[in-house]
Structure formats: C-alpha cells, structure tokens
DRENKOL-599189 format. One record per residue: x negated, y, z of N, C-alpha, C in turn; residue in one letter. Coordinates in steps of 0.1 Angstrom, whole numbers, padded with zeros to 4 digits, always signed. Layout:
N
XYZXYZXYZA;...
% end
This chain:
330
+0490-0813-1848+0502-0817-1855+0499-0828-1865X;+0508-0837-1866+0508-0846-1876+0509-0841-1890X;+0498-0852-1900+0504-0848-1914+0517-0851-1919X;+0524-0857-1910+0542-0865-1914+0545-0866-1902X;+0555-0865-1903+0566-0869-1891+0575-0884-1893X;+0581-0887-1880+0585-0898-1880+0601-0894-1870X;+0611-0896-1878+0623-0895-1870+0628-0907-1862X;+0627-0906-1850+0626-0919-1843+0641-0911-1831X;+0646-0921-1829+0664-0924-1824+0652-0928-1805X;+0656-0922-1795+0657-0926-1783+0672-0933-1780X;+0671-0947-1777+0683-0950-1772+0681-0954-1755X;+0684-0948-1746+0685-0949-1735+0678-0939-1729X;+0683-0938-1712+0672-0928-1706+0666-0930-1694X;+0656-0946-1694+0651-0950-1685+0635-0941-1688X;+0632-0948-1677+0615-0935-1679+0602-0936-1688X;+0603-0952-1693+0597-0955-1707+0598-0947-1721X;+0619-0950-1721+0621-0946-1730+0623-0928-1731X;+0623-0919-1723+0618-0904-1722+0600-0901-1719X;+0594-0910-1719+0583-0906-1714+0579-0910-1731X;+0582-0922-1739+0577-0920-1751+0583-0909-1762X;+0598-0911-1757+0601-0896-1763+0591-0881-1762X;+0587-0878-1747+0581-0866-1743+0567-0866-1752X;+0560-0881-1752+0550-0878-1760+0546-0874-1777X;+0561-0880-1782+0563-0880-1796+0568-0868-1798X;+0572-0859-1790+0578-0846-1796+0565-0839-1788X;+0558-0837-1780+0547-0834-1783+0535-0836-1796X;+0537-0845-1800+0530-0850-1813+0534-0843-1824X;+0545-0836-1826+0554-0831-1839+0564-0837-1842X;+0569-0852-1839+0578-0856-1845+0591-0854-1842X;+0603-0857-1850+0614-0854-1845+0622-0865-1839X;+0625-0862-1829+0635-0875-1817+0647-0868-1815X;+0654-0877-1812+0667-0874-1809+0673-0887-1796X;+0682-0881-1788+0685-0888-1775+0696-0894-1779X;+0696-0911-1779+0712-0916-1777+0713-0920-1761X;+0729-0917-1759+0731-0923-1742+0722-0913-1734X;+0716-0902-1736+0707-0896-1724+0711-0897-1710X;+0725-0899-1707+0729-0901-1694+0722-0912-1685X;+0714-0907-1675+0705-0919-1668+0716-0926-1660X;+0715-0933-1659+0726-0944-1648+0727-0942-1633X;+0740-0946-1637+0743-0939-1619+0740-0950-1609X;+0741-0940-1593+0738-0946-1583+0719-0950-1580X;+0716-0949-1571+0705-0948-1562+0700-0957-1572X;+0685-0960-1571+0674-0971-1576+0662-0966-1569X;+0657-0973-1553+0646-0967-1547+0633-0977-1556X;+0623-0968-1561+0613-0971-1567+0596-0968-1556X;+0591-0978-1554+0578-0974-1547+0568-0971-1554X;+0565-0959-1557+0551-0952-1564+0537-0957-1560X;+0526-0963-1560+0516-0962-1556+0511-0948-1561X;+0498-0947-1557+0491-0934-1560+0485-0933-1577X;+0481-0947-1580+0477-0947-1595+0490-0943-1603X;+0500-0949-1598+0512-0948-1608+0517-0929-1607X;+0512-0926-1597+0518-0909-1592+0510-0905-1603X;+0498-0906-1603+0488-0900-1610+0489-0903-1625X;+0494-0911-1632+0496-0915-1644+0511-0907-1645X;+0520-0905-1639+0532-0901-1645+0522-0883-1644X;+0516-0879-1633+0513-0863-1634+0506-0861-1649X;+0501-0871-1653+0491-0867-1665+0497-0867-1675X;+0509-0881-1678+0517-0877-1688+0530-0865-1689X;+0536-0866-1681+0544-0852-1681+0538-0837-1675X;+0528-0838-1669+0522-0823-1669+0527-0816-1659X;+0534-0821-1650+0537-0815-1636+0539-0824-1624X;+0546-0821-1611+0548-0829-1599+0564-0833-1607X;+0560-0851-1605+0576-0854-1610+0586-0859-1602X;+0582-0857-1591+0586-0862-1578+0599-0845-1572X;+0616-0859-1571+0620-0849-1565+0626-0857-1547X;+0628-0847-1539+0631-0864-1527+0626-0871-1526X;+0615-0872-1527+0605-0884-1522+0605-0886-1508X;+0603-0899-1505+0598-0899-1489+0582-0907-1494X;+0571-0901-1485+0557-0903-1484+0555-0912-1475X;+0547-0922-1483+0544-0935-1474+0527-0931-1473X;+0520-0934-1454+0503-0942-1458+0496-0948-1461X;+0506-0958-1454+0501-0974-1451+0506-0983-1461X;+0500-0993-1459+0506-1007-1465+0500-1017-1456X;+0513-1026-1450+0505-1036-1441+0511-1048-1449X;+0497-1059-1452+0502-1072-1460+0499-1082-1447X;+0504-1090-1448+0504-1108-1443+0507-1114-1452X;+0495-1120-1462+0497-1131-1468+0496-1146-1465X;+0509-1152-1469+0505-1168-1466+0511-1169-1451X;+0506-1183-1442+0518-1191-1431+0510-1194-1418X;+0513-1194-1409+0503-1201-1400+0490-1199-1397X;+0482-1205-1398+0465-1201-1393+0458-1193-1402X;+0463-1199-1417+0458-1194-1432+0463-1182-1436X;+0473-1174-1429+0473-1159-1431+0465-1151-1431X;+0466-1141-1443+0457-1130-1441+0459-1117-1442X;+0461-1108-1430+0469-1100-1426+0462-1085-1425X;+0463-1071-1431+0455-1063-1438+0461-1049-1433X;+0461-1036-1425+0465-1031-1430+0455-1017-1436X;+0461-1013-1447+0453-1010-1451+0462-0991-1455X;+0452-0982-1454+0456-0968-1463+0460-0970-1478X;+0474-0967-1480+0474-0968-1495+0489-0955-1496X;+0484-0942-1501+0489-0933-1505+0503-0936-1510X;+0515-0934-1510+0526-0938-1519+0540-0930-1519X;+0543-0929-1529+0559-0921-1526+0570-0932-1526X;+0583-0931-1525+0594-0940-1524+0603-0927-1527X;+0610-0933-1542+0619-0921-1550+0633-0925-1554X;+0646-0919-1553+0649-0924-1560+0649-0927-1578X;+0646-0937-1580+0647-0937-1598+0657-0929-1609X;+0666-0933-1602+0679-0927-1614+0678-0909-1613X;+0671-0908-1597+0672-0890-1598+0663-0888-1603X;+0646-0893-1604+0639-0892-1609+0638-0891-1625X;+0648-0897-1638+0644-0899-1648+0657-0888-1655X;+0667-0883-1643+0673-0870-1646+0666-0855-1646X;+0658-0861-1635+0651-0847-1631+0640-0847-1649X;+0634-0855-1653+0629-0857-1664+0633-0852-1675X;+0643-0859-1675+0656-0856-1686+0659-0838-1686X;+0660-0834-1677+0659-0819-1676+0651-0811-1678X;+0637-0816-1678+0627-0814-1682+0623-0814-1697X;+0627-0826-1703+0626-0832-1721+0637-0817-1725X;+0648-0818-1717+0655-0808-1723+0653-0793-1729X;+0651-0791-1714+0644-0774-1717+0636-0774-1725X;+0625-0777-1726+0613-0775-1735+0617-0778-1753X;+0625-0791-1750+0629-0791-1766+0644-0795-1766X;+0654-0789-1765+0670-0788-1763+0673-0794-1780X;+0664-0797-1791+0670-0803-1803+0671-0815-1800X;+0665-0823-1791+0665-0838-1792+0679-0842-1785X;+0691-0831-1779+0701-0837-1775+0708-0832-1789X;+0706-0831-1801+0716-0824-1810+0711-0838-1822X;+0723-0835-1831+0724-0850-1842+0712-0845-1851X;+0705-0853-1859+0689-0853-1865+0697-0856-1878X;+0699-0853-1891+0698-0852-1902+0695-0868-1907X;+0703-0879-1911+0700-0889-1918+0695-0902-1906X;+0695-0912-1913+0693-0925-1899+0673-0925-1895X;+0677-0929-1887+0659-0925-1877+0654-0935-1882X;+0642-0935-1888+0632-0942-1892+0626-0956-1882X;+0632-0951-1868+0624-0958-1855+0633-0959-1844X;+0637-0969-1839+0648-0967-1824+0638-0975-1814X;+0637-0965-1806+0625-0967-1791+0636-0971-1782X;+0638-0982-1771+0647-0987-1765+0644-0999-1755X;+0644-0995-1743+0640-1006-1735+0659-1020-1731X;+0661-1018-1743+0672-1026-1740+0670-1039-1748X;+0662-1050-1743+0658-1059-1752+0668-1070-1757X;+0672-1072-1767+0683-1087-1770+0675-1094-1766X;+0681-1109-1770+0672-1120-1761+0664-1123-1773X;+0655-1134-1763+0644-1138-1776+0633-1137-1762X;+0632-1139-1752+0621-1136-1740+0612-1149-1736X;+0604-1149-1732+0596-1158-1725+0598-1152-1711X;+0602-1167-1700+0607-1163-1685+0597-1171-1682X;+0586-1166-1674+0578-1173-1663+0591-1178-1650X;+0593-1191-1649+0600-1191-1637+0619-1190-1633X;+0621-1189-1623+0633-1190-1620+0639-1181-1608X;+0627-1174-1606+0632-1170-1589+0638-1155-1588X;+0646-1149-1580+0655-1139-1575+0647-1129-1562X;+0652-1118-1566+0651-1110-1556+0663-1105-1546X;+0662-1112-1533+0674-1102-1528+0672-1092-1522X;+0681-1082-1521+0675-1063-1518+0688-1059-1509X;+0686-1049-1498+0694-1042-1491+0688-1036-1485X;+0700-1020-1480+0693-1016-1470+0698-1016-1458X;+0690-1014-1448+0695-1015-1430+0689-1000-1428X;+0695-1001-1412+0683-0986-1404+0673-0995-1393X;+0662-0987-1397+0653-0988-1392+0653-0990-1372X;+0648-1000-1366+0652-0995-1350+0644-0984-1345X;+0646-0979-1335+0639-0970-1329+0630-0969-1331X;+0621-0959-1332+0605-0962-1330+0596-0966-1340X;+0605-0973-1352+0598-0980-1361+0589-0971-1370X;+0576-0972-1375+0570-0969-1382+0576-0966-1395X;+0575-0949-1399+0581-0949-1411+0573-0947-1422X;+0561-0945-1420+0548-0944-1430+0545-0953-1433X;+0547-0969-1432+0543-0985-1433+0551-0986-1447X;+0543-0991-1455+0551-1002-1461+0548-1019-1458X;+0556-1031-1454+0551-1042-1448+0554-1051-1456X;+0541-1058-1464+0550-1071-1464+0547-1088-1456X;+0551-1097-1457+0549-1111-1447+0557-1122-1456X;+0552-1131-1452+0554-1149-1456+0563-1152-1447X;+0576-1161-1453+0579-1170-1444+0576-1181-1451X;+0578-1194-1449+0580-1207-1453+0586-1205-1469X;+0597-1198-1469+0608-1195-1487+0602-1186-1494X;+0599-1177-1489+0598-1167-1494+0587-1155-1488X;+0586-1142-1492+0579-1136-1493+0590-1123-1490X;+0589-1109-1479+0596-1101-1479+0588-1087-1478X;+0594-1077-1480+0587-1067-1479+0600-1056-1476X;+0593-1050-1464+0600-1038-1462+0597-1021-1465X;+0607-1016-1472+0602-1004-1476+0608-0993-1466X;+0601-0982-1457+0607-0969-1455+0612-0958-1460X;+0628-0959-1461+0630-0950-1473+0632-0933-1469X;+0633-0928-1454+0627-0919-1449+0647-0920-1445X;+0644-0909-1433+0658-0906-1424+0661-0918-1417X;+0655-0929-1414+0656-0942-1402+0663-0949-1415X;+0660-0949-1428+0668-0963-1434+0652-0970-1443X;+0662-0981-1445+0647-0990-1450+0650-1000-1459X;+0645-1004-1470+0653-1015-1484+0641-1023-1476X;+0649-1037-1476+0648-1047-1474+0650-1061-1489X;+0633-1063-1488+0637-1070-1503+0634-1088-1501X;+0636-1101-1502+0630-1107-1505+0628-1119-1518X;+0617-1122-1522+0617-1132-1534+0617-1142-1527X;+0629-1153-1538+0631-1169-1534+0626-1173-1552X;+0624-1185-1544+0621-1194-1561+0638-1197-1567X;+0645-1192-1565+0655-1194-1576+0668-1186-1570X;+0681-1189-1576+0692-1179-1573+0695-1185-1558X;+0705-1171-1556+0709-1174-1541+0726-1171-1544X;+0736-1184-1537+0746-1185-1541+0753-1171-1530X;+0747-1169-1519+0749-1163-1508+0740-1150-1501X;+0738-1144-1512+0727-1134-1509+0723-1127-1493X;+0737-1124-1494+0736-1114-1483+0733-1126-1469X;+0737-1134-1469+0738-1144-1457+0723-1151-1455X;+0718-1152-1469+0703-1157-1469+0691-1149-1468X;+0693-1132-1467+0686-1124-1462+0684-1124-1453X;+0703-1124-1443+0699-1123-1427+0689-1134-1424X;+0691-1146-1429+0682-1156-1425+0669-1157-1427X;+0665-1150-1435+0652-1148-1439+0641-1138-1427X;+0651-1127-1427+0643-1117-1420+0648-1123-1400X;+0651-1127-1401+0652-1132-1387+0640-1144-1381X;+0636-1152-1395+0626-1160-1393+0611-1151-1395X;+0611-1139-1404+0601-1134-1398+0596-1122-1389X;+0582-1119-1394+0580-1107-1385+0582-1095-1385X;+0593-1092-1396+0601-1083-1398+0612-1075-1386X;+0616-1086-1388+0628-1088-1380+0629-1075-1369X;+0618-1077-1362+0619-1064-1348+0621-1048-1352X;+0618-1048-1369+0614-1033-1375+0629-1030-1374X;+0642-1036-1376+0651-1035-1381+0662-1033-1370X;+0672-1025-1372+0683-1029-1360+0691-1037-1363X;+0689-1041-1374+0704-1049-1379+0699-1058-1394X;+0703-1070-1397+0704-1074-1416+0708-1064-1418X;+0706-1065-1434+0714-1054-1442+0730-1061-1441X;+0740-1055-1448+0753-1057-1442+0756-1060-1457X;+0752-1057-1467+0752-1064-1481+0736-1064-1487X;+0737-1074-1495+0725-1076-1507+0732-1082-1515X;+0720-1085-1528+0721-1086-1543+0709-1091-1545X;+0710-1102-1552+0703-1112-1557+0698-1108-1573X;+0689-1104-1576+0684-1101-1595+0675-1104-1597X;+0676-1114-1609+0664-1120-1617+0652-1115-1616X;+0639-1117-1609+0629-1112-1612+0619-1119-1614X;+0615-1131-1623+0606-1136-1627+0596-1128-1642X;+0589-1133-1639+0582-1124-1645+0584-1128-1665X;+0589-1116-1674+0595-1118-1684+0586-1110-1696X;+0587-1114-1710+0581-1109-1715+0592-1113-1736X;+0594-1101-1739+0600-1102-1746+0591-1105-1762X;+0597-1121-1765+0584-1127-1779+0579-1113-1790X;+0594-1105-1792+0586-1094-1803+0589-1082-1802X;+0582-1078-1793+0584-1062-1788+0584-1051-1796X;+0581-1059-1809+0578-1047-1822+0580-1050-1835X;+0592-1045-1841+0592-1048-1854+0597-1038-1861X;+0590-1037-1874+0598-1029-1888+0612-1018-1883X;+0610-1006-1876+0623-1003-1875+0624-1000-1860X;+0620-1006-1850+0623-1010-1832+0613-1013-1829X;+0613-1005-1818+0605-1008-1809+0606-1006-1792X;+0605-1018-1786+0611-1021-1775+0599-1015-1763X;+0604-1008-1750+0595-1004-1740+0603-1007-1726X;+0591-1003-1717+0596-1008-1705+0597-1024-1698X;+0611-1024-1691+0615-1039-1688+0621-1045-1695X;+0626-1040-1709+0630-1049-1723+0623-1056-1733X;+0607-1048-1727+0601-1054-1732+0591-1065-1725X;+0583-1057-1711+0581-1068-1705+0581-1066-1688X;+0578-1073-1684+0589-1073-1666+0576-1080-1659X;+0575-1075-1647+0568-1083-1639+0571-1085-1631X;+0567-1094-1618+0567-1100-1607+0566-1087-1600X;+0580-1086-1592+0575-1070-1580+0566-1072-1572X;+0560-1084-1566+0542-1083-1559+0532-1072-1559X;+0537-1070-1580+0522-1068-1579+0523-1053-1577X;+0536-1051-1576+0536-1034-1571+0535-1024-1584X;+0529-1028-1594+0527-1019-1608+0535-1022-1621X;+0549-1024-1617+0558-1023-1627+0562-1010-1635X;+0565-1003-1628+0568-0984-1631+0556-0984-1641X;+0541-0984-1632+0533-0983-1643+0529-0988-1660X;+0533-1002-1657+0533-1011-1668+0544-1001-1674X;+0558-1000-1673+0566-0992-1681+0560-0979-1688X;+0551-0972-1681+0546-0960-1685+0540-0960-1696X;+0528-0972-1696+0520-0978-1702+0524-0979-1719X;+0536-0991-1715+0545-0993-1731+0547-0982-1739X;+0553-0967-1734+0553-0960-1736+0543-0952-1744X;+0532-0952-1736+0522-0946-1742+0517-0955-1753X;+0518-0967-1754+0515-0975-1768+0527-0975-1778X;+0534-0976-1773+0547-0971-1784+0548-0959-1785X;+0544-0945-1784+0542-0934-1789+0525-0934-1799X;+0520-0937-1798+0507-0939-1799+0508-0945-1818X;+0517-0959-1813+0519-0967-1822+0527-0958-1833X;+0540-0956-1827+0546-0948-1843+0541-0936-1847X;+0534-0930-1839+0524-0918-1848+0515-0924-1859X;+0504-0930-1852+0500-0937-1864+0503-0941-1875X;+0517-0949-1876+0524-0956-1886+0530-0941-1897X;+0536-0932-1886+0543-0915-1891+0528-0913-1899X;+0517-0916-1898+0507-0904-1905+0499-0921-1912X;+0503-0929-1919+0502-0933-1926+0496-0951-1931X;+0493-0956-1911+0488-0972-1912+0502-0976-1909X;+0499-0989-1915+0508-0999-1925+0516-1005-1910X;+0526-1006-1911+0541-1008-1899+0533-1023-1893X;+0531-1033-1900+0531-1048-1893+0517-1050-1890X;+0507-1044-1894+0496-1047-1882+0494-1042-1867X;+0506-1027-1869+0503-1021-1862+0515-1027-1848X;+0526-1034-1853+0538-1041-1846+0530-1054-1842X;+0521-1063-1850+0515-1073-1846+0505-1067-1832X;+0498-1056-1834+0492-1051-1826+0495-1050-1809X;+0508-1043-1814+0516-1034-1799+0519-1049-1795X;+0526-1062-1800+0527-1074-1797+0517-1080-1786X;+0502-1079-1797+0493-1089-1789+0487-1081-1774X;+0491-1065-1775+0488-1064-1760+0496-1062-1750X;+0508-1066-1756+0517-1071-1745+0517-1083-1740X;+0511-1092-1748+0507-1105-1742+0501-1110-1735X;+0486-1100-1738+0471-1100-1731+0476-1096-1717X;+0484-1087-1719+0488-1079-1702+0495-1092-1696X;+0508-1095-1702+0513-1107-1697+0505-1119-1689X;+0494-1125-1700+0491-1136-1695+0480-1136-1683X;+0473-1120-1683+0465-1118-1671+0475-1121-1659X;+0489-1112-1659+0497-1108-1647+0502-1126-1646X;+0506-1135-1652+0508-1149-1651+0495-1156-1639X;+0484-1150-1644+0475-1155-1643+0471-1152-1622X;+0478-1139-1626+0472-1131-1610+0483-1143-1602X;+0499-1142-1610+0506-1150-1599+0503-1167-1595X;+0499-1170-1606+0494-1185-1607+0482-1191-1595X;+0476-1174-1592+0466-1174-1585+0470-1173-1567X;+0480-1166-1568+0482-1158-1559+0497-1165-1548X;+0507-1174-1557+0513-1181-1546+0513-1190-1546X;+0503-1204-1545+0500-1214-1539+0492-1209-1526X;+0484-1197-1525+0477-1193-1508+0490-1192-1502X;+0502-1185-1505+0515-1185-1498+0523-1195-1490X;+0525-1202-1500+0535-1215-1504+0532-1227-1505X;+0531-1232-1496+0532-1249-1496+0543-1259-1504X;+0559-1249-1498+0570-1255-1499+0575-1262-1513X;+0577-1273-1514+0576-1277-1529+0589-1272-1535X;+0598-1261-1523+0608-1253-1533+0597-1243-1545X;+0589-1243-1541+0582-1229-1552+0572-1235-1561X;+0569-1246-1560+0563-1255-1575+0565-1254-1588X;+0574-1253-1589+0586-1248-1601+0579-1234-1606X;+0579-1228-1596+0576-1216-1605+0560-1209-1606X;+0551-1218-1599+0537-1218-1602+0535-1228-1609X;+0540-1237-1613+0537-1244-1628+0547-1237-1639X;+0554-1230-1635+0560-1218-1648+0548-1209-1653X;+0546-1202-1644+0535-1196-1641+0522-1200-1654X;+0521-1213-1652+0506-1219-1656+0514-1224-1672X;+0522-1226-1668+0531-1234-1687+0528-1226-1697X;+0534-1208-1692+0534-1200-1701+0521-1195-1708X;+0512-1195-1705+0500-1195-1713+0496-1201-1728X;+0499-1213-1730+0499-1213-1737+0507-1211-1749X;+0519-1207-1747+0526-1199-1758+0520-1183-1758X;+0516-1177-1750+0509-1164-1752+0497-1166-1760X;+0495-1176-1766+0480-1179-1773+0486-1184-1787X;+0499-1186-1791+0508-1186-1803+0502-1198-1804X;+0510-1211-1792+0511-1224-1799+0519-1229-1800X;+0529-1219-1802+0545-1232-1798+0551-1222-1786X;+0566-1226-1785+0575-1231-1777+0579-1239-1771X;+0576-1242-1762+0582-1253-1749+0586-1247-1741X;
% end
C-alpha cells in the first residue's frame, strides 16, 4: 500500500485507460470511471502471443472472450523477383475489442464497484487516451478495412499479408468463413470502398475471397505521437497518446505499455517525487519508442515500394527524427 494516495479521474474506457485504472486501484489509490461505457459496435483486434501474454499478466486471468485462434502468419514482402515470402508459426487470437474492454470493465467492476460511484472533491489526475491536438504525424497514409467471406476452402488459421505496387494488404480470419480485409495507401482515398476492390484484385489475395468487401472505410493511420503526453494534472495513454503504423502488429501492446508507465508514474508522484521530472520522463519514453518504431518503418518500406506515390511518407518517416531529439518543429 502506498504512503498517499492519489485520486485520479478515468475518463474513457478503452483498454489503456482500464488497464491503468486496474493497476492504480491495485496500488491503493482511489479512481473513479468517467464515460465507462466502452463504444459500440465490433472493433476486430489481432492479438499476437506476446501481447496475449502481457494482458494475462496484467489483469490476472484469460481476457479473451470470442476469440477466433489464428497459427500462422504468411508474409510476402515487397514486388516481383525481390519478394520475400515467409510462412511462418505465429500463435494469435482475433477479438472483438469493444467486447473485449466490456468484458474488462466487468471485471474492474466487481472487484472494486467504488470506482463507478462519484469520489469526493476534483481528482488530482485525469488518465485519458483522448488526446487534443498538439501531435507529431509521421506521414499521410490511410488504412482501408472491410469485411468479405472467405471462399471455400480457404484457410482459416492464416493470417496473410502481400505487396502490390500501392500498397501493402493483409488479410485477417475472423472465424465462421468471414475475413477483414485491410489495406495501407500513402494518403487518403476519395473512394474507399471502390479502391479496395482494386487493390485486392491486383493481388494474391484475391483467390482467398469470394467477393471485395461490399463497403470500407478509409482511417488515418500514420504513425502519430502526441508532443506532451504528460503534464501537471493529465496524463494521456494509449492511441492519444501515441499510434503506430499497423505493420508492426504491436499496437494493443504499445497501448498496454503506456498504461503501465502511467500507473507506475502517478504512484510515484502519489508517494511523493516531484510531478515534472517525472511528466518530462513518461514524455522522453514515449519518444524513444517513437523514434525506434519511425526508424523500423523508414527501414522497412523502401524493400516494398518503389512507387514514388510512397516517397512522401518514407521521407516523413526520416524528417521526424529530428524533432524527437527536441530540435525544433518543421
């Protein structure tokens, strides 16, 4: 138990911001839930095995409800002769999100049912992955997402991804013959759903599928990182605070992550080190992580990408560095 407590305000109920909740009321402190209602409608999330294992350790049981269980992962990276095509064993669930951070939520509840009741005076601390602006955006590019059914026969244990020429796609099995269909372009798509069909038609996708998906959705996903994740008062987690490129497959976990430094962090501060080294602190390793993950993509789509549509965003990629080293804005 802590020598002090720290009354800290949860505003939202994505899985950052309950998972830093779970740890701070573990710690002694008093929290209280704003908005606990997780948001409606489906969000399929692909779990790798590290990320399974990191949520088992922080909340203390199986958090998995509805999962469908993936083995494989088959990659083709890159175009033509220079492909390099892998498949490999890689353990994984596919959940939905929004059921997953209810099923949670049910969980924070029972065990400590005060944190949905009003806290006595204004909270010392508001934990919130809802970031105002103020971000550093590597880049420009979009994700478009849908789902189809799978054709006959198709492999439902794969996850696949492949190169075309634009872009990069990956197909997920979401179990019962359906499958999200995702791909990254270097910038927006005026016509989502029309530029998917075209996409997965040019690659080797294509035959998994009986059909395009019949709608998609185009959302920003360059990789983002918010300038001050921590100040006097707030403290930002999750994808408010920082975002990555879906490639690298360890977004969830980076979310987990913040969490556990933002719980970490306001204990400390609750039992008695000084607020701004420790907000300077949670800052500089959100950046360290940032400029590695800049670093992987910087590395990672010129083997892809010839096309001088994607230039743009591998010299985004390379720009942002130096502002992570606090020299300025450009």
């Amino acid at each position: 138990m802590p020598t002090a407590s720290a009354t800290v305000e949860i505003a939202g109920s994505g899985l950052a911001e309950l998972t830093c909740a779970w740890l701070l009321l573990a710690r002694g402190h008093r929290v209280r839930l704003r908005s606990p209602e997780p948001a409606a409608g489906p969000r399929p999330l692909l779990l790798n095995e590290l990320t399974l294992d990191l949520l088992h350790s922080l909340w203390g049981c199986e958090p998995l409800v509805d999962c469908h269980r993936l083995t494989h992962r088959q990659v083709c990276w890159g175009s033509g002769d220079d492909a390099i095509g892998q498949r490999l064993p890689q353990p994984a669930a596919v959940v939905d999100g929004a059921r997953l951070t209810e099923h949670l939520l049910g969980r924070l509840a029972a065990r400590h049912p005060d944190v949905l009741s009003e806290t006595p005076g204004p909270p010392r601390w508001t934990v919130t992955a809802a970031g105002s602006s103020g971000h550093w955006t590597a880049g420009r590019r979009h994700l478009l997402a849908g789902e189809a059914l799978l054709a006959p026969g198709a492999d439902e244990a794969t996850a696949r991804l492949v190169c075309t020429e634009l872009a990069w796609l990956h197909l997920t099995p979401l179990g019962g013959g359906r499958a999200l269909l995702q791909a990254m372009i270097p910038g927006p798509a005026a016509r989502p759903t029309e530029l998917l069909e075209r996409l997965l038609a040019g690659s080797a996708l294509a035959p998994a599928l009986r059909h395009a998906p019949q709608t998609a959705v185009a959302i920003p996903a360059a990789p983002r990182l918010h300038r001050t994740p921590a100040v006097p008062g707030r403290i930002l987690v999750g994808a408010g605070a920082i975002r990555y490129d879906p490639l690298s497959g360890t977004g969830t976990a980076q979310a987990l992550r913040t969490a556990v430094l933002a719980a970490a962090s306001l204990h400390a501060m609750a039992t008695g080190a000084p607020q701004g080294p420790l907000c300077t602190y949670y800052t500089s390793r959100l950046r360290t992580a940032f400029h590695a993950h800049l670093a992987t993509c910087a590395r990672l789509y010129p083997q892809a990408f010839a096309s001088p549509a994607w230039q743009h965003e591998m010299d985004a990629c390379r720009r942002r560095a130096p502002l992570l080293r606090g020299d300025g804005d450009r």
